[in-house]
ZAGU-983550 format. One record per atom (N, C-alpha, C): residue in one letter; x, y, z. Coordinates in steps of 0.1 Angstrom, whole numbers, padded with zeros to 4 digits, always signed. Layout:
residues N
AXYZ;...
***
This chain:
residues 293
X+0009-0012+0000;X+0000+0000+0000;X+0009+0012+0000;X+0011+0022-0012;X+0016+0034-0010;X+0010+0044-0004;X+0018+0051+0001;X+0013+0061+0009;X+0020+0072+0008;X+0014+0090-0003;X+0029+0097-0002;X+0029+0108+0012;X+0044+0113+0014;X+0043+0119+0030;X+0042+0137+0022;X+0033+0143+0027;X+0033+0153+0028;X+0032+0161+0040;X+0040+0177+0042;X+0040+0182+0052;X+0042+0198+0046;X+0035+0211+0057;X+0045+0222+0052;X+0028+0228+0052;X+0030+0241+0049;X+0016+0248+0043;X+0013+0249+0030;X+0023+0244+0018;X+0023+0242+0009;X+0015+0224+0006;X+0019+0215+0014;X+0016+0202+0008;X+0024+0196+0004;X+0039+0199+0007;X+0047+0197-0004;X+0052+0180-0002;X+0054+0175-0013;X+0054+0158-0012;X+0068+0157-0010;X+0069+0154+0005;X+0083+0156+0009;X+0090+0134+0004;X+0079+0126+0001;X+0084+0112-0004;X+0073+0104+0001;X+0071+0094-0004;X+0068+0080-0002;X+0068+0067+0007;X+0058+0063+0011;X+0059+0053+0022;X+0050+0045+0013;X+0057+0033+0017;X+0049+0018+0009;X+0049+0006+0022;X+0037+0005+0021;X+0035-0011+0038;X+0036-0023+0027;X+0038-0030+0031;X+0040-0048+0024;X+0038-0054+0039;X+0029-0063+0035;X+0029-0074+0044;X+0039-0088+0044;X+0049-0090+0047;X+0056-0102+0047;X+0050-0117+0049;X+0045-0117+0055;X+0033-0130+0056;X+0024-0130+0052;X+0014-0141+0049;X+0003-0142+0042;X-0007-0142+0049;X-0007-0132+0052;X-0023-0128+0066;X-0028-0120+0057;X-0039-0116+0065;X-0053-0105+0060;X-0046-0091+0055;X-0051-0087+0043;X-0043-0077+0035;X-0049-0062+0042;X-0040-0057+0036;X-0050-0039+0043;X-0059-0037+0041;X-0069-0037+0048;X-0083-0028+0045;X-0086-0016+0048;X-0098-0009+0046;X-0101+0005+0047;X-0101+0008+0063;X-0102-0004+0073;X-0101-0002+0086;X-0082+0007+0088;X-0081+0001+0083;X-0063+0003+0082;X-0058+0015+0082;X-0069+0024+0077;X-0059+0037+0068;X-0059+0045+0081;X-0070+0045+0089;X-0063+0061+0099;X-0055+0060+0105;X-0047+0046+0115;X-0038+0046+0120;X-0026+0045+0106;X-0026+0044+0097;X-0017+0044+0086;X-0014+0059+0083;X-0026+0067+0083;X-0025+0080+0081;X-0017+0089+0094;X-0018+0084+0107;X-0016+0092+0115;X+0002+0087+0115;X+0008+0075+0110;X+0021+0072+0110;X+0028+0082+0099;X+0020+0085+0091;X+0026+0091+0074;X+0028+0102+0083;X+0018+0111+0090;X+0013+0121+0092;X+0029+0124+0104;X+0032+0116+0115;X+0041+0117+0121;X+0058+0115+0112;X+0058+0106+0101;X+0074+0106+0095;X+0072+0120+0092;X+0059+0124+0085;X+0061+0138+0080;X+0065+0147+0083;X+0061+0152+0097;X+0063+0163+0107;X+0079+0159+0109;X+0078+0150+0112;X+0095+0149+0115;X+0109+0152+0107;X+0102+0148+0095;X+0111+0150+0086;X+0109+0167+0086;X+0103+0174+0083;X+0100+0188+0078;X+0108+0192+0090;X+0111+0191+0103;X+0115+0199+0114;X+0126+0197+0113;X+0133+0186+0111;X+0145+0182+0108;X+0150+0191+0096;X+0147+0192+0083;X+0149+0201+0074;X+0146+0216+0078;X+0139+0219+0087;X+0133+0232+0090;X+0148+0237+0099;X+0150+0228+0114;X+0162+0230+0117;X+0178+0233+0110;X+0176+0227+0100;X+0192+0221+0090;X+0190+0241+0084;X+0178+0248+0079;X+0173+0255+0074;X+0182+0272+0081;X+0173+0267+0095;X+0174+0275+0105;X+0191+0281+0108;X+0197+0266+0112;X+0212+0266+0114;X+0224+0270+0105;X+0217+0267+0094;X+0225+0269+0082;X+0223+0290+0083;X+0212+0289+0084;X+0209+0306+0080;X+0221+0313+0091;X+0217+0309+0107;X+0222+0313+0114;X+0238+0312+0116;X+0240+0303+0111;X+0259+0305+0110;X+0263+0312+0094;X+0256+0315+0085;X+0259+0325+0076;X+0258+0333+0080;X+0246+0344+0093;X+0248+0354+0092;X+0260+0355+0109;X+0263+0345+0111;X+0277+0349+0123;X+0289+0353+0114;X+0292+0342+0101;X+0301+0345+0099;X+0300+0360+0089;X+0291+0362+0086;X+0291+0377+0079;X+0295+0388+0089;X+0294+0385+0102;X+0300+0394+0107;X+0316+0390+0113;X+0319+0383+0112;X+0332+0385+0109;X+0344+0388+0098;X+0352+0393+0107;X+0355+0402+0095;X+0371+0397+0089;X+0374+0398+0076;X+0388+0392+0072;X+0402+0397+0073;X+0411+0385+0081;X+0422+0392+0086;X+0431+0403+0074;X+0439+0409+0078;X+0443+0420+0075;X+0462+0412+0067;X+0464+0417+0057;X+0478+0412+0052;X+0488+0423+0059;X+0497+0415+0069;X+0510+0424+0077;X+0520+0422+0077;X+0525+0417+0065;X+0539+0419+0060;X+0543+0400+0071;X+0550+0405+0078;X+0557+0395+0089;X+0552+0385+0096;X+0538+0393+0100;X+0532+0385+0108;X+0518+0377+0100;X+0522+0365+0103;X+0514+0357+0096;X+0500+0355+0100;X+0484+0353+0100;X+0473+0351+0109;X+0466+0342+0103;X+0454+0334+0114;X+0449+0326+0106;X+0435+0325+0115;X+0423+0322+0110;X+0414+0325+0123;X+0406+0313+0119;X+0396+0311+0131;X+0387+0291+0125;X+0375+0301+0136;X+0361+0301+0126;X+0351+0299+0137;X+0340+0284+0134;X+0338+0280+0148;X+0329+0272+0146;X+0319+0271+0150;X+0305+0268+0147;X+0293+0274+0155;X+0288+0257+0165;X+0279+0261+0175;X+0279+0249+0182;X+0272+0233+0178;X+0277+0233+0183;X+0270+0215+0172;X+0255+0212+0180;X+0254+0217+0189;X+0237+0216+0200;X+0225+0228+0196;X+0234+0230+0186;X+0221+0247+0191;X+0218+0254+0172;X+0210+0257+0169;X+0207+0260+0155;X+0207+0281+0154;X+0214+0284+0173;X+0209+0301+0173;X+0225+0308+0170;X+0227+0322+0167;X+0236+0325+0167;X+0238+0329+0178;X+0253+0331+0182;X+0260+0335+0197;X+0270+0346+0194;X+0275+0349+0207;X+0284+0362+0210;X+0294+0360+0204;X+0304+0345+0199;X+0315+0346+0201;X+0320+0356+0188;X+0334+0362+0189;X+0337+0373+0179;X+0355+0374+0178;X+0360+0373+0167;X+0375+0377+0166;X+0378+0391+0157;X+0381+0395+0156;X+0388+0408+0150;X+0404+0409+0151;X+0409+0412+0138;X+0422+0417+0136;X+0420+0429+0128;X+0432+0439+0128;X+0432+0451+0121;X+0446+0464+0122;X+0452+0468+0111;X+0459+0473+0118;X+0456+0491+0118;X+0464+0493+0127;X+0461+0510+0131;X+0467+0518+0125;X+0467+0531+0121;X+0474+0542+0119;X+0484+0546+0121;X+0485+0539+0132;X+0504+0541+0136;X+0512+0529+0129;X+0505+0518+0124;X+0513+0506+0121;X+0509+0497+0130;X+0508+0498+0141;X+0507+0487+0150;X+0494+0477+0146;X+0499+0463+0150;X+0487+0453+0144;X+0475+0452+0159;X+0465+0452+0157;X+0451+0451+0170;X+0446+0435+0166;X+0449+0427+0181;X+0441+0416+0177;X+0430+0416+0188;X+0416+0411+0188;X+0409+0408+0201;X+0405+0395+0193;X+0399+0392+0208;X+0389+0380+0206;X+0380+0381+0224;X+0369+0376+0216;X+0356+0381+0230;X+0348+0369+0230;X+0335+0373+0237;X+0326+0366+0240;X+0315+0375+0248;X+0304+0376+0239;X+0292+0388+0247;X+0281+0373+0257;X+0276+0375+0265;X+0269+0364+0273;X+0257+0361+0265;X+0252+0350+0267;X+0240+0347+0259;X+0240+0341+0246;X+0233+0334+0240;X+0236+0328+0229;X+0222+0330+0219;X+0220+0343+0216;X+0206+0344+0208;X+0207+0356+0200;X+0201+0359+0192;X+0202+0373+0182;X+0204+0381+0191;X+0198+0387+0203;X+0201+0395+0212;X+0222+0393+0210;X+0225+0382+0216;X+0238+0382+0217;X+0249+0386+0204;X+0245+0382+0194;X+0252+0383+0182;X+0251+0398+0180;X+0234+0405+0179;X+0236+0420+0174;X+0248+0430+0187;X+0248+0427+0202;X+0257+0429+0212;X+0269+0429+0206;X+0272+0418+0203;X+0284+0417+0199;X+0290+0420+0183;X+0277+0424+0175;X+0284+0434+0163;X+0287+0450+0168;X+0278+0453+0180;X+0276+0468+0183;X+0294+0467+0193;X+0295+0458+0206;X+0310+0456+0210;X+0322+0458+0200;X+0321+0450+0188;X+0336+0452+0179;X+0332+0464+0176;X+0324+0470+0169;X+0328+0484+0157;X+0327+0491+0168;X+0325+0494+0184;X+0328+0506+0191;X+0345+0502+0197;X+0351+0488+0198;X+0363+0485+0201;X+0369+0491+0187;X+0367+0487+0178;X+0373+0494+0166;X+0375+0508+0165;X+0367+0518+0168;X+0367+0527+0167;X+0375+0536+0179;X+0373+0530+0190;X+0381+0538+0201;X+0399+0529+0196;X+0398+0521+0197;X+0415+0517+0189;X+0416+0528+0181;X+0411+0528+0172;X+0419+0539+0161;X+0418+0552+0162;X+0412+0559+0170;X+0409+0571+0178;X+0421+0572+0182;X+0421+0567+0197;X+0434+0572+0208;X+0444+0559+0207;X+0450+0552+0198;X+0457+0541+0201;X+0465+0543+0214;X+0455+0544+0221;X+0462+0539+0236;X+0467+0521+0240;X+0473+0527+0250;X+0473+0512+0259;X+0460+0499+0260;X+0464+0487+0258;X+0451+0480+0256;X+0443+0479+0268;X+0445+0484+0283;X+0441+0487+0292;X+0432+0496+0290;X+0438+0508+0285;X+0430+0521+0285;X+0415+0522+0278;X+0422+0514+0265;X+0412+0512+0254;X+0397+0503+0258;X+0397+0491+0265;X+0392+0484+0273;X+0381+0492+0287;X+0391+0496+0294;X+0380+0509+0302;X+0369+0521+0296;X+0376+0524+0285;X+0371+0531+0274;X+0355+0524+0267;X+0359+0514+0262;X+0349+0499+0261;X+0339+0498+0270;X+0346+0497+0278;X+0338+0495+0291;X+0330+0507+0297;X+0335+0519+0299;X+0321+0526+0302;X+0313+0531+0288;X+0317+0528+0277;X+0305+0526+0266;X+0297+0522+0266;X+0299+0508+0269;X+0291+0497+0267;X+0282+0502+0283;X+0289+0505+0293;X+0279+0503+0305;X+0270+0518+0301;X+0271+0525+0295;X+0260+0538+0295;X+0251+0536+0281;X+0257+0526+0272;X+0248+0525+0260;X+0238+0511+0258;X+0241+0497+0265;X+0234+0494+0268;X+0239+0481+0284;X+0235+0487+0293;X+0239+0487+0306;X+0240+0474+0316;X+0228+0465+0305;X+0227+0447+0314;X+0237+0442+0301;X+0241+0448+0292;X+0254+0439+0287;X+0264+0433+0296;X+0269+0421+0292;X+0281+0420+0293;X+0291+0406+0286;X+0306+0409+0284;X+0308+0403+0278;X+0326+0401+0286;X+0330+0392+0277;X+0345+0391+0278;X+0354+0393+0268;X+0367+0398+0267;X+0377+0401+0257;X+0387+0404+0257;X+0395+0397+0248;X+0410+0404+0250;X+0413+0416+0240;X+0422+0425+0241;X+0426+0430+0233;X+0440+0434+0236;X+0450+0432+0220;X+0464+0431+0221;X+0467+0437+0207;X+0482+0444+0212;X+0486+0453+0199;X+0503+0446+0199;X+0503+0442+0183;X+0517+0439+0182;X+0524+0450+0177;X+0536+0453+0188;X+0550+0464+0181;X+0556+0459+0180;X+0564+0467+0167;X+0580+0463+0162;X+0582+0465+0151;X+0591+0465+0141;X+0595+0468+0130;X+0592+0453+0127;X+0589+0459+0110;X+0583+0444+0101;X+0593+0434+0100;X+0604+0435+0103;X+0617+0425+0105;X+0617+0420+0122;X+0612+0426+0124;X+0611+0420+0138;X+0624+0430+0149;X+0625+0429+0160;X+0615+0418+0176;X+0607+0427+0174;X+0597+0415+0179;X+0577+0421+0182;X+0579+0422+0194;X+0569+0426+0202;X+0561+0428+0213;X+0545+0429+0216;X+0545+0420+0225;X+0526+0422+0226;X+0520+0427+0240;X+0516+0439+0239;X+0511+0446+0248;X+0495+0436+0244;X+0494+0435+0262;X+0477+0429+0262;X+0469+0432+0272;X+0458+0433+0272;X+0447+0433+0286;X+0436+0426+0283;X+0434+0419+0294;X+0421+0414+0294;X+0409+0416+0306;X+0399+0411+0295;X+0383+0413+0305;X+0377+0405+0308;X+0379+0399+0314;X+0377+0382+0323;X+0377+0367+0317;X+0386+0370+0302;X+0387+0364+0290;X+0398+0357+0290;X+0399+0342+0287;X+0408+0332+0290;X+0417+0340+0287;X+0432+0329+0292;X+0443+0344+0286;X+0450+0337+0275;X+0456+0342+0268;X+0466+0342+0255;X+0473+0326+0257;X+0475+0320+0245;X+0485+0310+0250;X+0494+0314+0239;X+0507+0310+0241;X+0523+0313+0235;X+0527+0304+0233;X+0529+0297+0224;X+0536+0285+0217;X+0551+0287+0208;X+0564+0280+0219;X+0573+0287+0212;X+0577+0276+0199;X+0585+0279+0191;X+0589+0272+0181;X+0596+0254+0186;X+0596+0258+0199;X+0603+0242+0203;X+0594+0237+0213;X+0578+0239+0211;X+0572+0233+0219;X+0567+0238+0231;X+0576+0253+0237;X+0575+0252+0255;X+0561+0262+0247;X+0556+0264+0259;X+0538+0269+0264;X+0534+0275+0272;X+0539+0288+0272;X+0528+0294+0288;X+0518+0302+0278;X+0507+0305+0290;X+0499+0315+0294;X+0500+0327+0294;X+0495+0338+0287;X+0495+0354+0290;X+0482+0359+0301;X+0491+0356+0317;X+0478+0357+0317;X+0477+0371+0331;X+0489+0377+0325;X+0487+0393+0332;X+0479+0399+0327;X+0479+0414+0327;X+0467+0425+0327;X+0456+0422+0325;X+0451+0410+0338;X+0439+0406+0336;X+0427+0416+0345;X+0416+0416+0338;X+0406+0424+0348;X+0393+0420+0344;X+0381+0427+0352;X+0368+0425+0353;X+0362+0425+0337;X+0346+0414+0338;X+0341+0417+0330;X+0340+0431+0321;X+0339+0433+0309;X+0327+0445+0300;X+0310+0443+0309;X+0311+0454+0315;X+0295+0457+0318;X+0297+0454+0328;X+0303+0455+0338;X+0305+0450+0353;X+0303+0461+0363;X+0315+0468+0359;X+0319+0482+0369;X+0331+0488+0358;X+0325+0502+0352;X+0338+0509+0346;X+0347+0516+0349;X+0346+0518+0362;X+0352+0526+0371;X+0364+0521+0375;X+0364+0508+0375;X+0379+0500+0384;X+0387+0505+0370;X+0400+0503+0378;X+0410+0506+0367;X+0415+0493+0359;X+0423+0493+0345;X+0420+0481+0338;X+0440+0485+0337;X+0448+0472+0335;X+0461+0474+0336;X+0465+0467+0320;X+0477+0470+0316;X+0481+0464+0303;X+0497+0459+0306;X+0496+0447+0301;X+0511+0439+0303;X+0515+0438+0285;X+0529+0434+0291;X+0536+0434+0275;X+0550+0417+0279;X+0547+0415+0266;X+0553+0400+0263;X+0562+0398+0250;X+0574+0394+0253;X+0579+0397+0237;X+0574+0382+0229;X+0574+0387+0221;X+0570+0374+0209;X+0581+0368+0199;X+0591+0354+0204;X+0599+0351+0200;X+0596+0350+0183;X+0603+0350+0172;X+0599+0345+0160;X+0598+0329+0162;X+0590+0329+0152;X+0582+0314+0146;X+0577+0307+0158;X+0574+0319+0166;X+0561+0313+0177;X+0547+0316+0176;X+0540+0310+0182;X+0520+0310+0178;X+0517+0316+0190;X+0511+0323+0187;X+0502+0330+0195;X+0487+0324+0196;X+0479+0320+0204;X+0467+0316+0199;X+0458+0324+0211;X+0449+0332+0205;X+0438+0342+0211;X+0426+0328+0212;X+0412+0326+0222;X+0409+0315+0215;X+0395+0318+0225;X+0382+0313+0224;X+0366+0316+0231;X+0369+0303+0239;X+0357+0305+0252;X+0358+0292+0260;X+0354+0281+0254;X+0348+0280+0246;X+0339+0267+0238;X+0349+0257+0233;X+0361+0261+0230;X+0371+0255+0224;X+0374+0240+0230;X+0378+0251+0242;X+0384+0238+0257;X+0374+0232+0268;X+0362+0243+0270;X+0357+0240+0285;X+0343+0226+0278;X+0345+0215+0289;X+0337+0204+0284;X+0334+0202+0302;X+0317+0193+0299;X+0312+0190+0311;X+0327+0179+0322;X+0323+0184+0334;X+0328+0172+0339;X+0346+0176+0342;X+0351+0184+0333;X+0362+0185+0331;X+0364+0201+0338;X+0375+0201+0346;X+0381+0213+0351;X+0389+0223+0341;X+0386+0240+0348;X+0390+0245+0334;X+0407+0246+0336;X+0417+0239+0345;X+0426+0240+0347;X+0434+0224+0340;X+0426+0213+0339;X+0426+0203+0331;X+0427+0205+0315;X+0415+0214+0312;X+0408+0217+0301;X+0422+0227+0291;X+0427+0237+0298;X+0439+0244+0298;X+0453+0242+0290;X+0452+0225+0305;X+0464+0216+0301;X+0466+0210+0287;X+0458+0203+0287;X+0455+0197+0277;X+0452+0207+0260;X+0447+0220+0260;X+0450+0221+0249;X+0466+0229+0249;X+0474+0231+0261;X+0490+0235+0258;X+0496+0223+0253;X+0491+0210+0256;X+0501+0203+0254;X+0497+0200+0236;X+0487+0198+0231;X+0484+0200+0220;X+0485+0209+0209;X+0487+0224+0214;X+0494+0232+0206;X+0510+0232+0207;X+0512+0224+0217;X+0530+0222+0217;X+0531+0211+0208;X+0527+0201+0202;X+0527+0190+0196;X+0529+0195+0181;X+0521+0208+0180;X+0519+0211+0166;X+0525+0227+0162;X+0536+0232+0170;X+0541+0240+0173;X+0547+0245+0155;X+0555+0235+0154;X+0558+0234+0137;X+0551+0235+0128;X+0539+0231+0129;X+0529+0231+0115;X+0529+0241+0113;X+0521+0241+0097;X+0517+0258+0093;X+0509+0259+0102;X+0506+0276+0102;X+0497+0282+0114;X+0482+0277+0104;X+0478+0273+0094;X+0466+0267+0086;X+0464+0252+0096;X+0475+0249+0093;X+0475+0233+0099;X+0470+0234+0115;X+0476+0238+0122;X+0477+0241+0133;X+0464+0249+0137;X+0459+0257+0130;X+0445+0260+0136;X+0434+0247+0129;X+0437+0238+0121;X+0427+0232+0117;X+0430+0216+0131;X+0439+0219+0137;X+0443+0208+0145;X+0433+0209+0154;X+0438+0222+0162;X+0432+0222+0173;X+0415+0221+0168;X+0406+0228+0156;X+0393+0224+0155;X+0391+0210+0154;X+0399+0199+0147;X+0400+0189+0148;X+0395+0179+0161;X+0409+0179+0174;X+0410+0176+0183;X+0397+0183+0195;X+0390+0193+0194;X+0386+0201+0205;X+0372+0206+0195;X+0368+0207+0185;X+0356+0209+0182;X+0347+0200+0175;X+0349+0181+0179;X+0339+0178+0176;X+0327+0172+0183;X+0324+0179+0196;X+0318+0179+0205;X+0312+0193+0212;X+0316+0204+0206;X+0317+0212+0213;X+0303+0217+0213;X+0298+0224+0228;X+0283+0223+0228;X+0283+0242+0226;X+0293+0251+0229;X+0293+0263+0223;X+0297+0269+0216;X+0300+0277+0210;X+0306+0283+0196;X+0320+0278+0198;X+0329+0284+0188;X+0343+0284+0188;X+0350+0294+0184;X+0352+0300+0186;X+0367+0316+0179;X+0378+0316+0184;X+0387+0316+0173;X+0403+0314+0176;X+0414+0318+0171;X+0420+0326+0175;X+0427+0337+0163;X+0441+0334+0169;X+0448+0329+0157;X+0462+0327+0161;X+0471+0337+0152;X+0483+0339+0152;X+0494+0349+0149;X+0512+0341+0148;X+0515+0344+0137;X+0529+0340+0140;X+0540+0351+0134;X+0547+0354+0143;X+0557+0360+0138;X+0572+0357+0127;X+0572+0360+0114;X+0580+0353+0111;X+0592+0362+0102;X+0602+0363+0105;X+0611+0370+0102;X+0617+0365+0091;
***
């Protein structure tokens, strides 16, 4: 007995269902069809939601990535960025990277995270970068300064925001030594990968949330940046998994960016999405840098 599946406000004949009886018992009769109808009636719906989702998700991670924006070509320093959206959820979210360079020469890297995971959050965090953008190239101050600056923006323009971010400016002559002035806003901190594997943490001029209190003062640390080492800027979603400590979670991806310390910085950001984003229940943003003389 065929049966076709339609669903949708249109009717649209999303396919076909056919019953066979395998044994030679009593064939279908007209008793048959409503519970037959209400099975078609359920593949239907299911399928259509399932496509409606695939619809939804698809829409929603085109328009995250349209708001990100394309790294900048800086001579020396090489960049490479990976976003991934969450594998549990079909909504856009806060996560956001930005690179760009300034007027004076110096290169701006951030990477953030606005709270919340819903259009609310994403339009937040288009309105966060182009006011971070704009005070950068204003006063190229200190990334502290710039950050407080951010920060009572955001608390007088829209006031239950809040978010996390780093922001870092590379100096130096395009031949090199670099240096990275950074500060952060309650945003994991930098990790440094040198060309022979060793791995710390940037995890001075750290401070409070965006949207917290703008009044505390925000500090800026500086780090030199060996050649042919990685920098990797990166969102919590990367590392932080149920069950798991974020000091575990930490370890584990230093030891894995030391493993791949040598790859291209392409290879090397597709590692880490490899190893650490095929489970991941919230976005991903990750902006790495290498200096190469």
């Amino acid at each position: 007995m065929p049966w076709s599946l339609r669903c949708g406000p249109t009717g649209e004949i999303l396919g076909a269902l056919t019953l066979v009886r395998v044994r030679d018992e009593h064939p279908f009769t007209k008793d048959d069809i409503p519970q037959i109808g209400d099975l078609v009636r359920s593949i239907a719906l299911g399928v259509d939601s399932a496509r409606l989702h695939r619809h939804i998700r698809s829409t929603a991670e085109e328009l995250q990535r349209a708001l990100l924006p394309e790294l900048p070509r800086t001579g020396r320093l090489e960049m490479a960025a990976r976003y991934v959206p969450s594998s549990t959820t079909a909504e856009v979210g806060g996560d956001w990277y930005d690179a760009f360079t300034l007027p004076g020469g110096d290169t701006a890297l951030v990477i953030g995270d606005v709270s919340g995971h819903d259009l609310r959050a994403a339009v937040a965090m288009s309105a966060l970068r182009n006011m971070l953008r704009g005070l950068a190239v204003d006063g190229e101050e200190p990334p502290g300064d710039v950050l407080r600056r951010l920060d009572l923006a955001t608390h007088t323009l829209d006031p239950h925001a809040t978010a996390t971010c780093v922001y870092a400016l590379i100096k130096g002559q395009e031949g090199g030594p670099w240096d990275l002035y950074h500060s952060s806003a309650g945003h994991l901190p930098p990790l440094l990968a040198t060309q022979d594997g060793e791995t710390r943490y940037l995890d001075a001029g750290r401070g409070m949330l965006i949207g917290m209190d703008p009044g505390l003062p925000r500090h800026s640390a500086c780090d030199a940046l060996p050649p042919h080492s990685t920098l990797l800027l990166f969102t919590d979603g990367l590392i932080e998994r149920r069950g798991e400590s974020l000091d575990d979670a930490m370890a584990r991806l230093s030891r894995h960016a030391a493993a791949h310390a040598r790859a291209p910085l392409d290879v090397f950001c597709d590692e880490l999405i490899i190893k650490f984003g095929a489970d991941n229940t919230d976005d991903i943003a990750l902006l790495a840098l290498r200096p190469t003389p």
